[in-house]
N, C-alpha and C positions, 0 to 999 in steps of 0.2 A: 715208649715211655709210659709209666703207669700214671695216674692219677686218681685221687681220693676226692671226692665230692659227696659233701658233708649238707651242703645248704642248697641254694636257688640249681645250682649246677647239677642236683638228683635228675630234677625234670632233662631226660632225651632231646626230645626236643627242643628243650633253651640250650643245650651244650652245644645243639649240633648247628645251632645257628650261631654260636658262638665259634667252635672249632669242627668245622665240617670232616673230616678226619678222625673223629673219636669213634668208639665201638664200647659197645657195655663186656665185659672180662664177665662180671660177678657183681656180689655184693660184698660188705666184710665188716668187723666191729675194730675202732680205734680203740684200744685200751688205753686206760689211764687218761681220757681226756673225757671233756664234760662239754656239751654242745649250749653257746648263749649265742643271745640277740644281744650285742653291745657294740659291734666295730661301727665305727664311725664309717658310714656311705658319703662315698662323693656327693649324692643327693643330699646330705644332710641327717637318711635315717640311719636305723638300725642293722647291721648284716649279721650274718653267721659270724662264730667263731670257735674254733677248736681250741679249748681251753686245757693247758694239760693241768693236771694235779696228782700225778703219780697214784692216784687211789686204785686200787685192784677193780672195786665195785664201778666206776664209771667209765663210761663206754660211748663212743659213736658211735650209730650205724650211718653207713656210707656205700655209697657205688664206684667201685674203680673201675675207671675209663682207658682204653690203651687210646696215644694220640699219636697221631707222627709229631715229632719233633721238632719239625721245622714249619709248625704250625704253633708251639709253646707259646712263642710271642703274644700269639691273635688271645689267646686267656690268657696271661700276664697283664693286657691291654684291659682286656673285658675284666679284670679282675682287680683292675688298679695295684699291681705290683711295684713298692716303694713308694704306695701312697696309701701308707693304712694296713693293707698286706705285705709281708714278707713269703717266704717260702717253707716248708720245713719238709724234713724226710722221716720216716716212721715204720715200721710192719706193723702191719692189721694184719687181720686174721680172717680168711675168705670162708664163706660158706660152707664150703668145696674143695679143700683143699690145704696146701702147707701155708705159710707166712709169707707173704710178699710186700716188697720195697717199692714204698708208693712216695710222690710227693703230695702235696696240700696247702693250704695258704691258710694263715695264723695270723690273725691282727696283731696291728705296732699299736693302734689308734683305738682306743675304746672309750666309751661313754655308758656306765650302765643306768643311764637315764632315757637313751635314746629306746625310740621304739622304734619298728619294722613297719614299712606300708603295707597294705594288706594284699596287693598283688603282690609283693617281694613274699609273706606267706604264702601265699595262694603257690608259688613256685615250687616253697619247700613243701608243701602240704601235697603236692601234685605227684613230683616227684616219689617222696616217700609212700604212695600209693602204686605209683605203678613200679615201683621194686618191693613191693610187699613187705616193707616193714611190718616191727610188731603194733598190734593196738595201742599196749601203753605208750611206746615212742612217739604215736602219731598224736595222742592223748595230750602228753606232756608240748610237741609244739600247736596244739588246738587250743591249747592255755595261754598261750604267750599273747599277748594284751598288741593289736597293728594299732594304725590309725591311719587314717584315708592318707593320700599323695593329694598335697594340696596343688596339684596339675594333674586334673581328671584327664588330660587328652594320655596323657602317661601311662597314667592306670589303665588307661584302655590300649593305648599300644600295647604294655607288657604280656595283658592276657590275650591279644587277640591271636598271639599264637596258637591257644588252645583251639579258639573255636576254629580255624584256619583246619587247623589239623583236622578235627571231626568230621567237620560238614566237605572235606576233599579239596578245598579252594587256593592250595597254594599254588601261586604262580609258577607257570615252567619256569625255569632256571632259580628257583628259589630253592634254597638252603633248606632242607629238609633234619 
């Protein structure tokens, strides 16, 4: 099963603590859709969202993940599907290659008031590095206005994955 990850889901390692099963395929550009901060979070803020608008000129870039299947669940759950997300089906266009049929999650719930906490950034900002998007792209979400997680203990779970990761410290039997 392919999957498009468009937002916080770029970063490796948030996916794979999320669906330990995934594998990176590639990268690839959503056509006709425009990447906002506006879905309404379970938390209250801002998340990703694949906005379509038919235009030629607008584009995600994304990483498609292959997941076992009988793992969907576990990111339906982490993704709040039927609560904000829905699903949708699309070809992007890989790097490397012909069109492939991915799925993705497309806000029901939006607020274009709402802002991103700055670790839910920090995810996408991470992510979009270690698949080497282009500058501009990264540009474009280095502009988008966070505002702190008013539960610092939060913000510091979210990223403690990084340093976890760096400094070698994750626990044996941890999710990699």
């Amino acid at each position: 099963m392919l999957y498009f990850a468009y937002g916080s889901n770029l970063s490796t390692v948030r996916m794979r603590m999320r669906v330990p099963s995934c594998r990176v395929v590639t990268t690839a550009l959503l056509k006709r859709h425009r990447l906002a901060f506006h879905k309404i979070g379970m938390d209250g803020s801002a998340k990703c969202d694949a906005v379509y608008t038919g235009k030629h000129e607008d584009q995600i870039y994304g990483t498609i993940y292959k997941i076992d299947p009988t793992q969907k669940q576990l990111l339906d759950a982490a993704e709040g599907l039927g609560n904000g997300y829905d699903t949708r089906t699309f070809d992007v266009q890989p790097d490397d290659g012909p069109k492939m049929n991915v799925f993705f999650y497309a806000a029901t719930a939006i607020d274009p008031d709402r802002k991103p906490f700055r670790w839910y950034k920090e995810h996408v900002l991470s992510g979009m590095k270690e698949h080497g998007f282009p500058k501009h792209y990264l540009a474009m979400v280095e502009a988008v206005q966070a505002i702190e997680d008013p539960d610092p203990a939060r913000h510091e779970r979210e990223l403690l994955i990084y340093t976890r990761r760096i400094a070698g410290k994750l626990p044996s039997g941890e999710r990699k």
